[in-house]
N, C-alpha and C positions, 0 to 999 in steps of 0.2 A: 248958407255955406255948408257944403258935404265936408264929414273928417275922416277921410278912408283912411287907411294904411293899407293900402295895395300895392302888389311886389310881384315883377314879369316871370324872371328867372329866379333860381333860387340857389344858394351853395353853400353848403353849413362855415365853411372856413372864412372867417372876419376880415374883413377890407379895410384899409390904410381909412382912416377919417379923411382926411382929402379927396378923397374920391366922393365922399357922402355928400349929395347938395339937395335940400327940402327945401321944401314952403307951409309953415304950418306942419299938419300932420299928414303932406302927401306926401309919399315916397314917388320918385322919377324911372321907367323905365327898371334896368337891372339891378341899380344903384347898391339897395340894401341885399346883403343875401345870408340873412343868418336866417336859421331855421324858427324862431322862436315870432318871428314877426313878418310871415310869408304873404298870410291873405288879409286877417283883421286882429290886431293884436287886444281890442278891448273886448274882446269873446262876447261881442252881444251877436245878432243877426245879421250878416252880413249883407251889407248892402250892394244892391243891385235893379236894376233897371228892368221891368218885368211884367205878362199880361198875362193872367191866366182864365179872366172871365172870358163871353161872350164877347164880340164884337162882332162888326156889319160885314168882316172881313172869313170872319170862320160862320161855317156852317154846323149843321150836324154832323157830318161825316167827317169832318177836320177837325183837329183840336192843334191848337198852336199855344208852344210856349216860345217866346223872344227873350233872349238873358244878354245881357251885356254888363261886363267889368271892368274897371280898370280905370284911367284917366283916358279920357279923349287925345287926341293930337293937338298938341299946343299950336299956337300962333302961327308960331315959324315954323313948326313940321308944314302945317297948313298952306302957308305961302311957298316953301320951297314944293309942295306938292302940284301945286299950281301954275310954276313956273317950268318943273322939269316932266312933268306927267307921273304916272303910277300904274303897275299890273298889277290885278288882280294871279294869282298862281293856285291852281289846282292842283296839292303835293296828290292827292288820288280821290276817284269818284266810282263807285261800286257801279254805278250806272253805265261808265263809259270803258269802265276798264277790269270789271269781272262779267265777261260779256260769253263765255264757252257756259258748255252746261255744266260740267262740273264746281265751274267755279260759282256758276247762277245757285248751283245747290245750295252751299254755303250761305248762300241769303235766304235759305226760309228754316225755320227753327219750329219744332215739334213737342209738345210737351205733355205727357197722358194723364192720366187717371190720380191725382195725389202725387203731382209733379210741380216743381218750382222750377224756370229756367233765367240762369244767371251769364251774362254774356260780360267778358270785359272786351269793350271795343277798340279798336287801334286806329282810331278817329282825331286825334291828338299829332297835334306838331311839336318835333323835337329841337332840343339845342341841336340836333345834327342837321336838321331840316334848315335851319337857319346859316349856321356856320359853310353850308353846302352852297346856300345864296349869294354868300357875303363874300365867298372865296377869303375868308378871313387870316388862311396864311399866307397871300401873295398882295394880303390887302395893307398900303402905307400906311403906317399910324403916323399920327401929327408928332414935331418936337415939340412945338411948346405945349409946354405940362397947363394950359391955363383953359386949353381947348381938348373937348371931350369929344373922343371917335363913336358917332353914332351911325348906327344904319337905319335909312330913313324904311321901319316898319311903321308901318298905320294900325293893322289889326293883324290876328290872325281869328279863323269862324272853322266852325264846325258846325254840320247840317245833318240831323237824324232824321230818318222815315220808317215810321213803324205802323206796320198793315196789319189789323186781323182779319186773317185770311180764312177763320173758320166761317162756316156757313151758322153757325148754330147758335154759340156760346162764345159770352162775355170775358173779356179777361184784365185785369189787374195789371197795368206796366208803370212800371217805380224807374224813373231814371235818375241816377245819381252820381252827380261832379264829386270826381276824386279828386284829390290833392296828398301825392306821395311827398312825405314830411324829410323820407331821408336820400340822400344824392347819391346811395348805394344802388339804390334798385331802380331797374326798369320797371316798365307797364306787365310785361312779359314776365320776370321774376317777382313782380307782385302775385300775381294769379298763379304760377308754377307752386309758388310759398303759401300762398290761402287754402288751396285744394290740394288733396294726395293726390299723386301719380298713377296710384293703383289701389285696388282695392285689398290688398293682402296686407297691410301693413301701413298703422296707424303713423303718421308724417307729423315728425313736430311742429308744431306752431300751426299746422294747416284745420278744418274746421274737424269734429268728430267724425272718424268715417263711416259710425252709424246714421249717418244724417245725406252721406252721398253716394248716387244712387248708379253713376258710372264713370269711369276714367275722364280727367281733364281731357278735351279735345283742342286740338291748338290746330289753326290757319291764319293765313298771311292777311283775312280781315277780322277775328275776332280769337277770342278764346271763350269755351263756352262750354256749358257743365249743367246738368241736371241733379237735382236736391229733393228732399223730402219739403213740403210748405212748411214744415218746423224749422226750418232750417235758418238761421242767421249769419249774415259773413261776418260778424261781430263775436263771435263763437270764436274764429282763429284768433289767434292769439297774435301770430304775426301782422296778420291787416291789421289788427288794434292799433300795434307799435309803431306802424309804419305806414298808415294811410290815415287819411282824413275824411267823413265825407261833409264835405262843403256844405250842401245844398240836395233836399229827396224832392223830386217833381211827381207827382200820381198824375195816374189820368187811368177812368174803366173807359175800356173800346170796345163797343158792340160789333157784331160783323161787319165788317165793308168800312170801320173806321180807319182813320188815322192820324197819328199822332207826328203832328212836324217840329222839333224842337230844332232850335236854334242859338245854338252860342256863339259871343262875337266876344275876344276879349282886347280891348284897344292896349296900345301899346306908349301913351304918351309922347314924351319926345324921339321915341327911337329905341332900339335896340343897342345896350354898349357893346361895342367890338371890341374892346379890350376885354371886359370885363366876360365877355362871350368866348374868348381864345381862353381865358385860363380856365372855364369851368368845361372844355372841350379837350384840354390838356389833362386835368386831375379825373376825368368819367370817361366812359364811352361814347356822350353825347344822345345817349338812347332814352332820356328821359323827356316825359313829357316837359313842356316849356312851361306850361300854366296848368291845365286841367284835363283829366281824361274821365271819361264817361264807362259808366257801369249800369247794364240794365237787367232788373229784377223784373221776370213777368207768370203770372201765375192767373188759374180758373180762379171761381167764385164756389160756395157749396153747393153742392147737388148732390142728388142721389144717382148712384151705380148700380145694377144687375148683373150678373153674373149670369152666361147666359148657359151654362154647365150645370148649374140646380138652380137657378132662379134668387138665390141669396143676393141681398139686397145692404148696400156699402154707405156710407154719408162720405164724402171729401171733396176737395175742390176739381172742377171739369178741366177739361182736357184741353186743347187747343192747339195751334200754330199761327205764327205768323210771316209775316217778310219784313227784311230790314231795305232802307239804302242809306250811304250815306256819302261826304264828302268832306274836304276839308284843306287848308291852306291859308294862305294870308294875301294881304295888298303889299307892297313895297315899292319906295322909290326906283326910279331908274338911276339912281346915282345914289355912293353913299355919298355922307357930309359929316362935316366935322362943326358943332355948335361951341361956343365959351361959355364959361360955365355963366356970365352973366344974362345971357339970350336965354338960356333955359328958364333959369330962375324970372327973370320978364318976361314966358311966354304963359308960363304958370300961372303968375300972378292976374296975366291979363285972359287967362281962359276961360268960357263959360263955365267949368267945374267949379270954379274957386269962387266963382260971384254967389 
């Protein structure tokens, strides 16, 4: 028997206990949303479903990681899935929809001589992304208080692809699941508040700005910034406060590799729609839902030449690569509304719990 405490959404402000229905140590869907007990509240290693060796599946050239969270779909998500069908929805795909050259540029990322490059990705689906689906203000909530307004979500995934595109030289790519702890900030004002804006003038909370090497750069797929390899996002002071990182995946990729990471995070019984209007009412809805991804990628050591006198440098090599990525969820074609005792007997009788 698994003892997760895993938690979809999250919203620091306490919920009526009636609202709260477990089994055991599983939390259900949005249910809990205090800040103190988001991902695994017994701070050991979070459990997760995961391959990182070989398989007959990956080659040389391929390196796949597969991460999956969460509780599965109970019983009766399952059988209402069954009966009414499900979309799969692609909120965006770099592949199909950064398709001009300017925007293709954006997906290949440069990094020289004693450079670190840290990208934060906008890969991540929001409470607004969902609230968007659910048309949740024109959507009827139930009167009886005894039945809970779900929206039949399955999962939402995220799909990364990262090429080194060097001919030459290896490189070091660290990806790593965030988890913002406060319902203040977006993805977007996390990374604004980690890195200064400029280089003239040191930005509280953001990392030393003897450690960064050029202005934040921000587009509509990533935010992305260049560092000294000394450099730690663990240095700001504010990422400390305010982010988490979950989960660091490595992988070295020789030329012509690539790295396919894949996150799925299930959504158990559903998404609450009640409880989804009010954390849509008190934010902007701009925050990640579960996880967003952060990717650190750097050379290995070698030696440099200078080819102006022939002086000769030790530091890590240079590189580039290309990203793709995508991302979205499955959802009923209907919502539905479950009693709180269907949930609780769906729980009980789901492979997770056995």
């Amino acid at each position: 028997m698994f003892n997760f405490n895993f938690h979809f959404f999250f919203f620091q402000r306490e919920i009526a206990p009636h609202l709260i229905y477990t089994v055991g140590k599983v939390s259900i869907g949005v249910i809990d949303k205090t800040i103190d007990k988001l991902i695994n509240n017994t701070k050991k290693q979070v459990p997760y479903a995961m391959r990182q060796g070989a398989s007959p599946s990956e080659t040389s050239m391929m390196k796949k990681h597969i991460i999956r969270f969460n509780c599965p779909s109970t019983k009766n998500v399952r059988n209402i899935r069954n009966q009414q069908g499900s979309q799969k929805i692609y909120l965006y795909s770099t592949i199909s929809q950064s398709i001009n050259k300017i925007e293709r540029e954006l997906n290949y990322v440069k990094f020289g001589f004693n450079q670190k490059s840290i990208l934060f990705l906008n890969s991540y689906v929001t409470l607004k992304d969902y609230a968007e689906e659910y048309k949740i203000n024109t959507f009827k909530y139930p009167k009886d208080s005894k039945v809970v307004p779900y929206g039949m979500s399955f999962y939402e995934f995220s799909q990364l692809k990262v090429l080194n595109s060097d001919s030459y030289n290896s490189m070091e790519v660290k990806v790593h699941l965030l988890e913002i702890t406060s319902n203040k900030y977006s993805q977007e004002n996390v990374s604004t508040k980690t890195f200064n804006k400029d280089l003239d003038k040191q930005q509280n909370g953001a990392i030393p700005i003897n450690y960064q090497l050029k202005p934040l750069q921000i587009s509509s797929i990533m935010h992305r910034m260049l560092v000294t390899p000394k450099c730690s996002i663990g240095s700001s002071q504010f990422f400390k406060n305010n982010v988490k990182i979950v989960k660091t995946f490595h992988k070295r990729l020789e030329p012509g590799d690539v790295l396919d990471f894949q996150l799925k995070v299930n959504c158990g019984p559903g998404v609450r729609l009640d409880l989804l209007k009010e954390m849509i009412e008190d934010t902007l809805g701009e925050q990640p839902s579960s996880y967003s991804i952060m990717l650190e990628v750097s050379g290995y050591d070698c030696e440099a030449v200078r080819l102006s006198d022939g002086c000769k440098f030790i530091g890590t090599s240079p590189g580039w690569y290309t990203i793709e990525y995508d991302k979205g969820f499955e959802l009923g074609l209907q919502n539905n509304s479950l009693s709180v005792s269907e949930v609780e007997e769906s729980l009980e009788s789901s492979d997770l719990m056995r």
